[in-house]
N, C-alpha and C positions, 0 to 999 in steps of 0.2 A: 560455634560462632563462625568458624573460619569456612566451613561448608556452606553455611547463607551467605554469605557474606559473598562467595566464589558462585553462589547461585545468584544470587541478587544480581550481580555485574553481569553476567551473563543472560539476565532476564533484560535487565536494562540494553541491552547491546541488539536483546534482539525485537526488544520493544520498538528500537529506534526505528529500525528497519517495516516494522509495522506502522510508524508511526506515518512512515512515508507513503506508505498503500493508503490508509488511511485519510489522508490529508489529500490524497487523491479523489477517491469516493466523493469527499464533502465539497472539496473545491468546483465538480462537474454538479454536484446538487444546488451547490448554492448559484450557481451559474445557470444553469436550466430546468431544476426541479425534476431531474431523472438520476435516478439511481443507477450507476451503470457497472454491468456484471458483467460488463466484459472486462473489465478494468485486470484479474487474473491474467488474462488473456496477455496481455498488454506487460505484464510484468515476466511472463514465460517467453514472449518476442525477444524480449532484452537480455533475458538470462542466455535463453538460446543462439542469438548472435553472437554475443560476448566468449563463449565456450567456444565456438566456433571458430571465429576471427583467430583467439588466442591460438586454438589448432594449427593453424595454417600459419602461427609466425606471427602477427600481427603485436605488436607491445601491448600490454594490458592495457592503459591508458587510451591508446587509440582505438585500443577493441571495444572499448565501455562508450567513449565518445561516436560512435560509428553503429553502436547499437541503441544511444538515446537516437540518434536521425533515421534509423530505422524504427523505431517506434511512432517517432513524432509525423512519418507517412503516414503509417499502421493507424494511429489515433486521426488524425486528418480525414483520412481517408470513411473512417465509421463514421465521424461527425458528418462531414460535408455527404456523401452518398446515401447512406442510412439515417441518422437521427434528424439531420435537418430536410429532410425529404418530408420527416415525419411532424416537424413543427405545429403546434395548435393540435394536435389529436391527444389522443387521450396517452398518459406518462405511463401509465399499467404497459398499456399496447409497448411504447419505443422500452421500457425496461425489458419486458418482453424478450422484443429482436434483440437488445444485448446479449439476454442470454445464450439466445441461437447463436448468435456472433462469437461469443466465449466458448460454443462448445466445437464449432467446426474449427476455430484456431488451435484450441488446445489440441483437438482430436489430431490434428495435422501434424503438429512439434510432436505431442509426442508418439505418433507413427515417426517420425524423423530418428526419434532418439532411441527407439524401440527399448532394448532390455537392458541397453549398455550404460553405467555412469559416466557423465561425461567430466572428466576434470575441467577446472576452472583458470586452472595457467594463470592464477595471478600470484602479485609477489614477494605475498606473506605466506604463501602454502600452509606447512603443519608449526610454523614459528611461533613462540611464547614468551611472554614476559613475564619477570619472576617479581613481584611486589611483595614483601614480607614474605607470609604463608600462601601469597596467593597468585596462582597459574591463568593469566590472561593469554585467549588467544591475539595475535598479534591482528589476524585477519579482524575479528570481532570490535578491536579498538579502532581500528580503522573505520567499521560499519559506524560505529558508535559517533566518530567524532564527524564526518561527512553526510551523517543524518543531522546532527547538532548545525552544523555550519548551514546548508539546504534550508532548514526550518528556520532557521535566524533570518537568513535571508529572504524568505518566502515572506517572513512577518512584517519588516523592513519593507520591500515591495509593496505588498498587501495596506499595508497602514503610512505608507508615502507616494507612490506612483501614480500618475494616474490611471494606469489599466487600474491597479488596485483600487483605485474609488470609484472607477465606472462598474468596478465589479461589485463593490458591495451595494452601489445602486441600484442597479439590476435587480440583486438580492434582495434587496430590501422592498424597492416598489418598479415591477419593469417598467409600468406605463407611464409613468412620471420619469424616470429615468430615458424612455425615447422620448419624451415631450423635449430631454433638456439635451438632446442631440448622442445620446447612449446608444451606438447601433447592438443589441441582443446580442445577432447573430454576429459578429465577433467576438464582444467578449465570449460566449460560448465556445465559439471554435478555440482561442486562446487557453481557456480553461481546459479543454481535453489535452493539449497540446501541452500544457502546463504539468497537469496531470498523468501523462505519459512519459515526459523527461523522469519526473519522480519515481514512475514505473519501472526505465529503465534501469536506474540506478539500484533501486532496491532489489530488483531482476539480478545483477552483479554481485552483490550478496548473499543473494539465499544460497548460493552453490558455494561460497567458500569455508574455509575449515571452522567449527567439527563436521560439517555439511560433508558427504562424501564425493559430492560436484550435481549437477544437475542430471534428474533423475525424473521419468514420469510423474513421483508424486511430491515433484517441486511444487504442481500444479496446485498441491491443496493450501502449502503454507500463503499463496498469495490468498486465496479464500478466506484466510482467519482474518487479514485486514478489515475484513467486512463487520465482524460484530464488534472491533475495535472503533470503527466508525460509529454504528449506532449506541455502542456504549457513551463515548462522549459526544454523541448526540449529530446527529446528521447535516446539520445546517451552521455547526460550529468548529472554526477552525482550530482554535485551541484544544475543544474536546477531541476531536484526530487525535493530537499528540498526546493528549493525556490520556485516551482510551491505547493508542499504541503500548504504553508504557506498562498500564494496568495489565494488558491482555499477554505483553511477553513477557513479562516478570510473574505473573499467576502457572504461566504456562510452563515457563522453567523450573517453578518452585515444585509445580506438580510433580514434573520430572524428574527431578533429583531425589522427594521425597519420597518415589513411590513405592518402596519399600515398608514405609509406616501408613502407606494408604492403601494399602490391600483391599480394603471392601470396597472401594470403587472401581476395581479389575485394571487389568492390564492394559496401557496406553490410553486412559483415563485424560492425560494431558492432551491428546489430540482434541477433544472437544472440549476444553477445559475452558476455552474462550467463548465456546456456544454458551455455556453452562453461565461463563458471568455474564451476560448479553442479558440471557433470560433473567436472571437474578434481578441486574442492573433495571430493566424494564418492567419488571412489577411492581418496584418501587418508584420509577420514574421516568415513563411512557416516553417523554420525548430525550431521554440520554439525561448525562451526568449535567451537561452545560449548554442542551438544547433549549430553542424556545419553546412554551408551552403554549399547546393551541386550548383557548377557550371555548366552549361550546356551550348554548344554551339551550336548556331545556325545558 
C-alpha cells in the first residue's frame, strides 16, 4: 500500500504538469479549431531559457518569469506570421505548418543542448519530505501545487472574465459571436499566448528532481500532453485536466510496477499514454468529456 500510494502522488504530481500542456492544446482548439503541434515546441522554449538564465546567475523565480515572456514572443509570433496568415484554409494544412514549426524549434534547442544534461538551478534540487512512510519530492509538490493554483485560476477567468466568455463564444458559434462584436483574431492570438505562459511553466518542471535537468528527450515528455488532451476530449477544458491526471498517474503506475509487467517489455510506460488514448477512443471517439458529433446517414 505504501508503494501505490508513493506512486499515486507522484503520478498525480506529474499529471498536473500534463495537465497544463494539455489545457493548452484545447484552449488554442477551442479558440481556432487547429490542433497545434508545436505546442512541444513551446514547452522546450521555456524549459531551455529557464536552465539557462539559472546558469548565468539569474534567481529561479526570475529565470521562469523571463522565460514565460520568451515564450509568449515565440507563441505570438507562430500565431500572427504563420497561423493567421493561414486563416480560412483548410486546419489539416495550418496543423500541418505546426508541425514543421515544432520540428525546426526542437531541432534547434536541442542542437543547443547537445549531449549534455542541463541542471535546472532551482530551489528544491534533490530535497524531500517525509509524510508517514512516504518520500515526497519537494520539487514535485511544488509542480503539483502551482499547476492546482494555474488551473483554478484559468477556470475562474474562463467562467467570469470577459476574454473568457468571448472565448467560449467563439467556441461555440464564431459567426454569431463576430455579429456581437467578438473580434476571432484576438481572442485567438490571446489563446496561444495563454497557452504558452502555461507552456512555459510546465517547461520549468519537466527538468526538476527526479528529472536529471533538461535533456534532449525532454522533448518527448511535452508530446504525451497530447493524448492527455484527446483523452479528455479536445474541445473540453475540464477533460485537459482530467486526461492530465489519468495519463501521469497510469504512466507512473507503469513505471513503478514494471517489474510485475514484464510481458509488455521494457519502458512500456513511455507509451503507456498512446496505449490509453487508443483505448479511451474506441470507446469514446470524441474523448472522455468531448462533444459528440452527430452524423447522418
Amino acid at each position: 500500500m505504501t508503494q501505490f500510494l508513493q506512486l499515486l502522488l507522484a503520478g498525480l504530481s506529474q499529471g498536473a504538469i500534463y495537465a497544463l500542456l494539455a489545457l493548452g492544446f484545447v484552449i488554442v482548439f477551442k479558440a481556432g479549431g487547429v490542433v497545434n503541434f508545436a505546442h512541444p515546441a513551446l514547452v522546450l522554449i521555456g524549459a531551455y531559457l529557464t536552465v539557462r538564465l539559472g546558469a548565468d546567475g539569474l534567481p529561479y523565480p526570475l529565470a521562469v518569469l523571463t522565460a514565460i515572456a520568451g515564450v509568449l514572443v515565440a507563441a505570438a509570433v507562430i500565431q500572427r506570421f504563420l497561423v493567421y496568415r493561414m486563416a480560412g484554409r483548410s486546419v489539416t494544412a495550418i496543423a500541418i505548418m505546426t508541425i514543421g514549426v515544432d520540428v525546426i524549434i526542437e531541432t534547434d534547442i536541442v542542437r543547443r543542448i547537445g549531449s549534455d544534461i542541463l541542471p535546472p538551478h532551482d530551489p528544491w534540487q534533490d530535497k524531500v519530505l517525509h509524510l508517514s512512510e512516504l518520500t515526497i519530492p519537494q520539487a514535485r509538490l511544488a509542480a503539483l501545487a502551482t499547476s492546482a493554483v494555474l488551473i483554478t485560476a484559468f477556470f475562474l477567468w474562463f467562467r467570469f472574465s470577459d476574454w473568457g466568455v468571448a472565448m467560449r463564444a467563439a467556441a461555440e458559434d464564431a459567426e454569431t459571436a463576430a455579429l456581437m462584436g467578438v473580434r476571432r483574431s484576438r481572442v485567438e492570438l490571446f489563446a496561444w499566448l495563454l497557452a504558452g505562459a502555461l507552456a512555459a511553466v510546465a517547461g520549468a518542471f519537466i527538468t526538476v528532481f527526479p528529472s536529471p535537468g533538461l535533456q534532449p528527450a525532454s522533448a518527448t515528455i511535452a508530446l504525451r500532453a497530447f493524448p492527455a488532451a484527446v483523452i479528455g476530449g479536445l474541445d473540453s477544458t475540464s477533460g485537459a485536466v482530467a486526461g492530465g491526471l489519468i495519463v501521469g498517474v497510469a504512466e507512473v503506475l507503469t513505471q513503478g510496477y514494471a517489474s510485475h509487467l514484464t510481458v509488455l517489455g521494457a519502458g512500456f510506460h513511455t507509451v503507456m499514454p498512446y496505449a490509453v488514448m487508443i483505448a479511451v477512443l474506441l470507446a469514446r471517439p470524441a474523448g472522455l468529456f468531448g462533444t459528440r458529433e452527430i452524423h447522418r446517414v
